[in-house]
C-alpha positions as CSV (number, residue, x, y, z in Angstrom):
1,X,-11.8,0.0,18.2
2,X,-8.9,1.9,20.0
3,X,-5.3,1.4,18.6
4,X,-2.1,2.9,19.6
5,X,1.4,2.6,18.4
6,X,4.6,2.4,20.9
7,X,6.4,5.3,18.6
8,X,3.6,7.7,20.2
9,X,3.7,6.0,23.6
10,X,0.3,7.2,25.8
11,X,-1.5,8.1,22.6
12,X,-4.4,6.3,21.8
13,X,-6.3,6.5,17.9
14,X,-9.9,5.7,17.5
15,X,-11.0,4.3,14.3
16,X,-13.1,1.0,12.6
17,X,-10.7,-2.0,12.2
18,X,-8.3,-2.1,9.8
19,X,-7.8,-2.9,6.9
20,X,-10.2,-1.0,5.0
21,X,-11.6,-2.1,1.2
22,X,-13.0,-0.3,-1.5
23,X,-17.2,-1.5,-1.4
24,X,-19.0,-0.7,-5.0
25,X,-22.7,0.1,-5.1
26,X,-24.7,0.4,-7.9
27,X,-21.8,-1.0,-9.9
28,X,-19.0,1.4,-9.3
29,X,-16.9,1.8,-6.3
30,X,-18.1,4.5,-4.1
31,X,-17.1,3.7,-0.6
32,X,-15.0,2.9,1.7
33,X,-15.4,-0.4,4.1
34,X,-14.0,-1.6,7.1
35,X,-12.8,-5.1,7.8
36,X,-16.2,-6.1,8.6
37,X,-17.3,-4.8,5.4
38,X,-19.3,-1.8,6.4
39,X,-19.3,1.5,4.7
40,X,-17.5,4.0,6.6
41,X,-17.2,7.0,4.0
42,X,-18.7,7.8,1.3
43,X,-17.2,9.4,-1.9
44,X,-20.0,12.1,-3.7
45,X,-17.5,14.2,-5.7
46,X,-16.1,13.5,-9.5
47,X,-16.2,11.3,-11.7
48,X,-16.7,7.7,-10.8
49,X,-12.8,7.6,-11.9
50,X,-12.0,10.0,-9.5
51,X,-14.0,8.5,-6.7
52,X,-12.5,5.4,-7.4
53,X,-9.0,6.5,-7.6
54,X,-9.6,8.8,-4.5
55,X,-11.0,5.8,-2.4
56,X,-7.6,3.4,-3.3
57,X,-5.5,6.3,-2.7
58,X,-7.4,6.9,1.1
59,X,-7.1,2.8,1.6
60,X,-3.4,2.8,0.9
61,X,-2.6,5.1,3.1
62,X,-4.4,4.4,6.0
63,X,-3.6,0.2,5.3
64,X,-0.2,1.5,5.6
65,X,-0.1,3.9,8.8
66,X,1.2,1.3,11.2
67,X,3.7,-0.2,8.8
68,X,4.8,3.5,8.5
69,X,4.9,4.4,12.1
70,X,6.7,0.8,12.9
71,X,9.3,1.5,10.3
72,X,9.9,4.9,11.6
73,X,10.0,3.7,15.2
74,X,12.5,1.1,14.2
75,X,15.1,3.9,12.2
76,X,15.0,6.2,14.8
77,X,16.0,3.0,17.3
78,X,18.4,1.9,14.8
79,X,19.6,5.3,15.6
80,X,20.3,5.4,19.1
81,X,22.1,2.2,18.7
82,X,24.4,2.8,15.8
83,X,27.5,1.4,17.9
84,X,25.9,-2.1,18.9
85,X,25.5,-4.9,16.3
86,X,25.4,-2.2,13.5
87,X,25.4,-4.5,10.5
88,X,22.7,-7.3,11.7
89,X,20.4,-4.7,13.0
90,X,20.8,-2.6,9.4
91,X,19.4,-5.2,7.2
92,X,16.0,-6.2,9.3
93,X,15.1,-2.4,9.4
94,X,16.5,-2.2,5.0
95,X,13.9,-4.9,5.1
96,X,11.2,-3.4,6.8
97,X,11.5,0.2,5.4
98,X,11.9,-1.6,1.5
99,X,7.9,-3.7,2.5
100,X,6.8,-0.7,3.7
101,X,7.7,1.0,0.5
102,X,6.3,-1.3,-1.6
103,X,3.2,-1.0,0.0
104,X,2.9,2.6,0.0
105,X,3.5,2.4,-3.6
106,X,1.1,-0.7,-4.4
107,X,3.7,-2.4,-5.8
């Protein structure tokens, strides 16, 4: 699958499809899965602890990545337009950037 995001216009990112899940085998969790629930990357290293606070720690972040880019696409617009309709535009992007937030955090 080939994504791309209009904050880095012409770039194109290859990857599976989104989001990704922790998958357990053999009763712990030990990979990572893609939407279609296919194991995409394995965690050998640690303690099955580690493994499976390394795996939730990878998910978040790339479940996040567009939600990231989008919220920094829309501040630096926000930017380049701080003289027109300041005060609606300021609370759809507070909202955005505060979900975004929460979801980086697993809130």
């Amino acid at each position: 699958m080939t994504t791309s995001n209009k904050f880095f216009e012409g770039i194109a990112t290859k990857h599976t499809p989104l989001p990704w899940y922790p998958m357990s085998f053999e009763g712990t969790i030990n990979y990572i899965a893609d939407s279609d629930g296919i194991g995409i990357f394995p965690a050998k290293t640690g303690t099955p602890e580690d493994r499976e606070a390394d795996i939730n720690f990878i998910i978040q972040a790339v479940n996040t990545y567009y939600g990231l880019l989008n919220a920094c696409e829309a501040a630096l617009d926000f930017t380049d337009m701080l003289d027109e309709e300041l005060a609606e535009e300021s609370v759809d992007i507070n909202v955005m950037l505060r979900n975004v937030l929460i979801r980086v955090r697993g809130e």
